[in-house]
C-alpha positions in Angstrom: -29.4 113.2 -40.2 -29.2 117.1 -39.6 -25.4 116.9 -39.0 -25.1 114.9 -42.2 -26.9 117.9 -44.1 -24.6 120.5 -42.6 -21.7 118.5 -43.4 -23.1 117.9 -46.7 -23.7 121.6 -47.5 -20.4 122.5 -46.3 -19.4 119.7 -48.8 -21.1 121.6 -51.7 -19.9 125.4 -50.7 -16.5 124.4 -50.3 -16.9 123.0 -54.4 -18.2 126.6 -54.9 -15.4 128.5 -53.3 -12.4 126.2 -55.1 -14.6 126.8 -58.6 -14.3 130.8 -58.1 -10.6 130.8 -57.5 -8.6 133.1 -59.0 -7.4 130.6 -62.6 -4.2 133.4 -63.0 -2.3 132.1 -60.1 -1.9 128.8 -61.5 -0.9 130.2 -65.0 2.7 130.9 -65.9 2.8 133.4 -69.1 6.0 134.0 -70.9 6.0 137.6 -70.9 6.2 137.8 -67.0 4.5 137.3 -63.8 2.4 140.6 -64.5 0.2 138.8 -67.3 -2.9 136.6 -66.5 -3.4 135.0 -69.8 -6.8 135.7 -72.1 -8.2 133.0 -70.3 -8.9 134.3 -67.1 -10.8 137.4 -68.7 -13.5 135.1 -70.1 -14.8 134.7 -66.9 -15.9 138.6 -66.9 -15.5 139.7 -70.5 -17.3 137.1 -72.1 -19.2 138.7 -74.3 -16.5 140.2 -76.0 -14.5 136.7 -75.8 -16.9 135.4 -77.6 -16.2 137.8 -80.7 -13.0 138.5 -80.4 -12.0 134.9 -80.9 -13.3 135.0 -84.4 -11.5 137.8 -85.4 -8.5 138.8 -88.1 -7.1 139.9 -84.5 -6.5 136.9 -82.5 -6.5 134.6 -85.6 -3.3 136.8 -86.7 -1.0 134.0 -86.3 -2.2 130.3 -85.4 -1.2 126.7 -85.3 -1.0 125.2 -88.5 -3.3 122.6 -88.2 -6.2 121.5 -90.8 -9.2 123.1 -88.6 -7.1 126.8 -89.1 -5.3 126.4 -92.4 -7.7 127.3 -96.0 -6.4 126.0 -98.1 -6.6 122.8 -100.4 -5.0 119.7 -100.0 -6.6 117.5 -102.4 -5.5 115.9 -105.6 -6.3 118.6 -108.4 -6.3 121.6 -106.2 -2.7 121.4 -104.2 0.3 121.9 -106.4 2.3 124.8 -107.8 4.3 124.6 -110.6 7.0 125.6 -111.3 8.6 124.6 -114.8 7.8 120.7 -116.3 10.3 119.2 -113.7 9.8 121.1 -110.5 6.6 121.5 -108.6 5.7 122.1 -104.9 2.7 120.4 -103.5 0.3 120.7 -100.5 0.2 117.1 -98.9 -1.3 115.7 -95.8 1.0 112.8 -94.0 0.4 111.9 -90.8 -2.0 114.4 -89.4 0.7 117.2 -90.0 0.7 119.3 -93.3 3.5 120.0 -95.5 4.6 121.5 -98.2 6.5 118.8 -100.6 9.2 119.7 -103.0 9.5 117.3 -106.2 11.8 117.5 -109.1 11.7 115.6 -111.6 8.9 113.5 -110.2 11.1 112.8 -107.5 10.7 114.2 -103.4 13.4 116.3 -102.6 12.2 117.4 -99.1 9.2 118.0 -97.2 8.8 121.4 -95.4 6.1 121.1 -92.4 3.2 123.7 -92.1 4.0 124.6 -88.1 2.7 128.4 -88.0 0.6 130.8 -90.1 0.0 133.9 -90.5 -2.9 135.3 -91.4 -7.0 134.5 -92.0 -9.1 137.0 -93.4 -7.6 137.7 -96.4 -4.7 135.4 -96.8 -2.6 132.8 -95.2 1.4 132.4 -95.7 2.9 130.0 -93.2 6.8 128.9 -92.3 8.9 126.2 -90.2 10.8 126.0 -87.6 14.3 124.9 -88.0 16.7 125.1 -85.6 15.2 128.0 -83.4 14.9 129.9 -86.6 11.8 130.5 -88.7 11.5 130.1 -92.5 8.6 131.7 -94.7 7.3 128.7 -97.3 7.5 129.9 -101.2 3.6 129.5 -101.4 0.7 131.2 -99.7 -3.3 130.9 -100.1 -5.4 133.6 -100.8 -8.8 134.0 -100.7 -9.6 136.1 -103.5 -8.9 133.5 -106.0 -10.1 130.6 -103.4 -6.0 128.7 -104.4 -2.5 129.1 -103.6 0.0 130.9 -105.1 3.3 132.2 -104.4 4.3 134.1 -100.7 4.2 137.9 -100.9 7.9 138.5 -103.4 8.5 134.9 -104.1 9.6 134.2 -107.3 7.3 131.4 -109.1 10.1 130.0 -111.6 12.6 129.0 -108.3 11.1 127.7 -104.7 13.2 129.2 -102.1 13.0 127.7 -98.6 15.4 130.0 -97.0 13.8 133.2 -96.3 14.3 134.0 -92.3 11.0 135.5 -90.7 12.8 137.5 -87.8 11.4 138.4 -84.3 9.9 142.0 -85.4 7.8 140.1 -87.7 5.9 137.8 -84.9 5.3 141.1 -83.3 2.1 142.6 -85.4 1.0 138.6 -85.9 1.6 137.1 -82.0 1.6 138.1 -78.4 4.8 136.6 -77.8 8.2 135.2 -78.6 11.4 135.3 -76.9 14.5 135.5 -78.5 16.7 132.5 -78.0 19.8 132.7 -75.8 23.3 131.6 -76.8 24.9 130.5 -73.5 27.8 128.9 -75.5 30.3 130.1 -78.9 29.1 130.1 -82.4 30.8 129.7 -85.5 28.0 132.1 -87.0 29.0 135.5 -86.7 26.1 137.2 -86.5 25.4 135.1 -82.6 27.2 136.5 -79.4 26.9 134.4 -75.7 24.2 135.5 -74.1 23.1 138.1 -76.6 19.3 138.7 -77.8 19.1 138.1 -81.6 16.3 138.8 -83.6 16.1 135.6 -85.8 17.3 133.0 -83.2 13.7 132.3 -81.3 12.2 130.2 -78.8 9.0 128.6 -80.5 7.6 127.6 -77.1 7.6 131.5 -75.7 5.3 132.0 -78.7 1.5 133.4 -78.0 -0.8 132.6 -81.1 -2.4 135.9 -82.4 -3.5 139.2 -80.6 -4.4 138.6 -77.4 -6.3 140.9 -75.0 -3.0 141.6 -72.6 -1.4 142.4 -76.4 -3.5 145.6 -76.4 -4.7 146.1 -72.8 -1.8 145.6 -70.7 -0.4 143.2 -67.9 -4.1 142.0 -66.2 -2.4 139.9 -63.6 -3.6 142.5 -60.6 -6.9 143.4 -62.3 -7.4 140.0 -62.4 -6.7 139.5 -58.8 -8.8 142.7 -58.0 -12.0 142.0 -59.2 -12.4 138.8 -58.0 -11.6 139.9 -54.4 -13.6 142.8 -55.0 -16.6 141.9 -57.4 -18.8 144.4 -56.5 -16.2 147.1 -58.0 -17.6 149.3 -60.6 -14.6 151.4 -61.7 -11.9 149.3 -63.5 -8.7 148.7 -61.3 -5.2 148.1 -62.4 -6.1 148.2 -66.0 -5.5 150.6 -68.4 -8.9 151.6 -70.2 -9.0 153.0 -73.6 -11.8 154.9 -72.5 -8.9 157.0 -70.3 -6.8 157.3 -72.8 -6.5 160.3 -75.3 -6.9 160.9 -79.1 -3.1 160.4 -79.9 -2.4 157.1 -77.4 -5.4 155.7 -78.8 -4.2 155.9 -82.6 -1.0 155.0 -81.4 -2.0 151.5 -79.4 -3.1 150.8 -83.2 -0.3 151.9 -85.2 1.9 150.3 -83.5 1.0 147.4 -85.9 -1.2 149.1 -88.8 1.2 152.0 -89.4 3.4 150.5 -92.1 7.2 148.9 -91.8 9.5 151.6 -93.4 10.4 152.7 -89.9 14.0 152.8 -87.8 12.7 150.3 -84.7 14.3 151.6 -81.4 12.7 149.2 -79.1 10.9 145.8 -80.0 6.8 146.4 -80.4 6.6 143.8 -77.9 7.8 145.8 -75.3 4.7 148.0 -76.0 2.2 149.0 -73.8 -1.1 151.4 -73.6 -0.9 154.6 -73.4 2.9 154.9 -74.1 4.1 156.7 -77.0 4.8 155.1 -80.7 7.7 157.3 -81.2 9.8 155.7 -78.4 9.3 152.6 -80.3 10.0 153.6 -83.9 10.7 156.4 -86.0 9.3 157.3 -89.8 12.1 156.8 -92.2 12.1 160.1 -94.8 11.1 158.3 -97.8 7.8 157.0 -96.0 6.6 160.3 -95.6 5.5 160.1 -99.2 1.9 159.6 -99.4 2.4 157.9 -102.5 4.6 155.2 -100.6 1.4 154.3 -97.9 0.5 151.2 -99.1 -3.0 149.9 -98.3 -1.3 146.7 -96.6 -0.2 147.5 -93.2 -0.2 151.6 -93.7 -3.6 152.2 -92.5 -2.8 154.7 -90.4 -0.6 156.5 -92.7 -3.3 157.1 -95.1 -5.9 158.0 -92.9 -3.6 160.2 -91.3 -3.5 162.1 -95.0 -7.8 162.3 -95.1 -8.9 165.7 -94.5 -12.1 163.9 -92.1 -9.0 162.9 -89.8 -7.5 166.1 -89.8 -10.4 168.6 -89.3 -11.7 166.1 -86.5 -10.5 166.4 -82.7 -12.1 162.9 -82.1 -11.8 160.6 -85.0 -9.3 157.9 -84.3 -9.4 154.1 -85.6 -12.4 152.9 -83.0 -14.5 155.4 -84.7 -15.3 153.0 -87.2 -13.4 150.0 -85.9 -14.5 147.8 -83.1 -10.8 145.9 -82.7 -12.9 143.3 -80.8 -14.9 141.9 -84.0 -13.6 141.9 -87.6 -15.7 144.5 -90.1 -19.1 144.0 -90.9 -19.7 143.2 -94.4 -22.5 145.2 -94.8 -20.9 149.0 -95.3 -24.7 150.3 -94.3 -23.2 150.8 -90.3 -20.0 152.5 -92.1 -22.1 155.2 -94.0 -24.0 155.8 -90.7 -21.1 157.1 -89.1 -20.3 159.1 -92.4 -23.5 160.6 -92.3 -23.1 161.8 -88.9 -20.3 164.2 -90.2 -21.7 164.6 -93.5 -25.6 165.3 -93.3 -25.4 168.0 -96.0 -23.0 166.3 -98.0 -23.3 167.6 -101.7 -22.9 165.3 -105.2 -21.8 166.3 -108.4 -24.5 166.0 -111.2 -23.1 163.1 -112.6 -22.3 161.4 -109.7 -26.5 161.7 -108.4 -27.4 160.3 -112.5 -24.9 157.3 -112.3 -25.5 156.1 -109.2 -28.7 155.6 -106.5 -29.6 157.2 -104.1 -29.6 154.1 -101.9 -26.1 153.6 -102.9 -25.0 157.0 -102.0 -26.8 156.7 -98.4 -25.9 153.1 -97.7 -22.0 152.9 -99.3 -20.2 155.6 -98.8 -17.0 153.6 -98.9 -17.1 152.2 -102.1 -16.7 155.5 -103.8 -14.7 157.6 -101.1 -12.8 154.4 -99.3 -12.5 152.0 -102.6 -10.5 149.0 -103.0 -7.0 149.5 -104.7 -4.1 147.5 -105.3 -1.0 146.7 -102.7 2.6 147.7 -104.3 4.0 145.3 -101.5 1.7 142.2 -102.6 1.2 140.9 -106.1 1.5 137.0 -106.6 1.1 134.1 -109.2 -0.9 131.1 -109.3 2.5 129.4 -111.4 4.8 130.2 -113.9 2.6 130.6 -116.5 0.0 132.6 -114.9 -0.1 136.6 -115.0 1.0 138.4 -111.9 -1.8 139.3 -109.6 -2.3 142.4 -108.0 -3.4 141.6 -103.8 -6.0 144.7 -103.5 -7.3 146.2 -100.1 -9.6 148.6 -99.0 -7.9 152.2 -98.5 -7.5 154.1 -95.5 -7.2 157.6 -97.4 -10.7 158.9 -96.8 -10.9 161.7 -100.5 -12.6 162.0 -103.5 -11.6 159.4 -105.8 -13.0 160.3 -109.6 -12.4 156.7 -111.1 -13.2 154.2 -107.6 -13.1 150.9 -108.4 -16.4 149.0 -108.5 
């Protein structure tokens, strides 16, 4: 009976032993043999798993399937029109989504839903065709709760051709690999074995910001810790915490500094603490402040507020925790306003028109507000009047007529 208890508990420990193994070794990622996968950082970082995985981050590109897509594809609420005889509409067949063009009553083709982009604001999605990926003519977006046509689509034609090249996964995914040609093409713009941008392999690709995305390779910190888990100080990672002002700002604008720039290297290639300006230089014309558009620019316009520039500290994670998407309460914004600002003086018409609650608890709206995107502007059909796609703005000033 004793023996059968030892064996039994050597049973049991041997189960715990095979449980605490290291998960990475078994994983293959397709950036490399240096990458452990987000998976394996649960296990230690779960906290910030658990937020991170609901944010505009990792939900920055995702599998178009009906739990992650917004919007509608019910009878009344699912097609675009484009003139009396040609409309595009949002059908389910199948358990796959689609997006259906009819002329004249009559299906012409049906254009699958297989990635999108985007979820906090807005979703546009595309196809795959051929290693290639297509953009679809109509988007959702959540400020009028319908669809409506992709960012510069026209809404009297529906075009299915517009190419979504590599560059363009790269602020929206973790991963894709170009495609190979191992053999001649009869299009020119394809060479054997030459890397090109819009010829992709869709089975490389890594939905959405991951942690590696903006941490680095974690294959040996991984390893590391779980050998070693009473280590304190973080190994074979590389913390933001050791990083300074300008690689900081820089692991962000690699993606949230605008796209009038001359790429030298792919953003993929990208890791922290390295410099943006071996990635990608400013072309001249961007340099106009009047040119930073509040989609994708951020930190061209904050880079233009005089808080930014009279600060030696203030970077992005000042007021952003990339972990979590923004509260919606701007109360925990004004509280890091405030911390600068204690004695900050209003204008007499400024302290009659609006509270003093307002003033303590909303700084934003008046010195951050929303305005609208030269880069974005869509229509819910033909008929309908252009709308303008507005965002918050970066530019941290006085604005004398902010938008309410």
């Amino acid at each position: 009976m004793k023996k059968a208890r030892i064996v039994f508990t050597i049973f049991i420990f041997g189960i715990f032993l095979t449980g605490c193994k290291n998960e990475s070794d078994d994983y293959t990622d397709p950036r490399g043999t240096d990458y452990a996968g987000s998976e394996s950082c649960v296990q230690c970082h779960q906290k910030q798993h658990q937020t991170a995985i609901h944010s505009g981050h990792f939900k920055a590109s995702l599998p178009a399937t009906k739990e992650n897509i917004l919007g509608y594809f019910a009878n009344g609420k699912n097609t675009f029109v484009y003139d009396k005889n040609t409309r595009v509409v949002m059908e389910e067949r199948n358990d796959s989504l689609y997006q259906v063009l009819y002329k004249n009553g009559k299906e012409i083709k049906a254009y699958p839903f297989d990635v999108i982009f985007g979820f906090k604001h807005a979703q546009t999605s595309g196809y795959w065709k051929n290693h290639r990926f297509y953009e679809l003519p109509i988007s959702y977006y959540k400020s009028i709760n319908n669809w409506a046509t992709s960012p510069n689509y026209s809404a009297t034609k529906p075009d299915f051709n517009r190419k979504i090249i590599k560059e363009c996964f790269a602020c929206h995914s973790s991963n894709i690999a170009s495609k190979y040609v191992t053999t001649a093409s009869t299009e020119t713009y394809t060479f054997m074995g030459m890397e090109v941008d819009d010829f992709m392999n869709k089975n490389t690709l890594l939905y959405g910001i991951d942690c590696e995305r903006c941490h680095g390779p974690a294959k040996k910190h991984v390893q590391t810790h779980l050998k070693f888990p009473d280590l304190k100080k973080t190994q074979n990672m590389v913390s933001f915490r050791n990083l300074n002002r300008q690689q900081r700002i820089d692991a962000c604008g690699l993606c949230h500094s605008g796209g009038d720039h001359t790429k030298l290297k792919s953003r993929f290639q990208f890791k922290p603490g390295e410099s943006l300006s071996d990635y990608f230089k400013e072309n001249q014309r961007s340099k106009d402040t009047l040119n930073y558009d509040v989609h994708g620019n951020q930190l061209g316009l904050l880079s233009r507020s005089k808080c930014f520039q009279k600060s030696q500290t203030m970077d992005c994670i000042t007021c952003h925790n990339p972990h979590q998407d923004s509260p919606k309460s701007y109360v925990s914004y004004s509280k890091i306003c405030i911390s600068c600002h204690q004695n900050a003086q209003h204008n007499a018409v400024t302290l009659k028109t609006i509270s003093k609650l307002k003033l303590t608890n909303n700084c934003v709206e008046c010195h951050m507000p929303k305005q609208d995107s030269k880069a974005i502007r869509f229509q819910q059909s033909n008929s309908s009047a252009v709308t303008s796609y507005s965002l918050r703005t970066h530019k941290i000033a006085i604005y004398p007529t902010a938008k309410k």
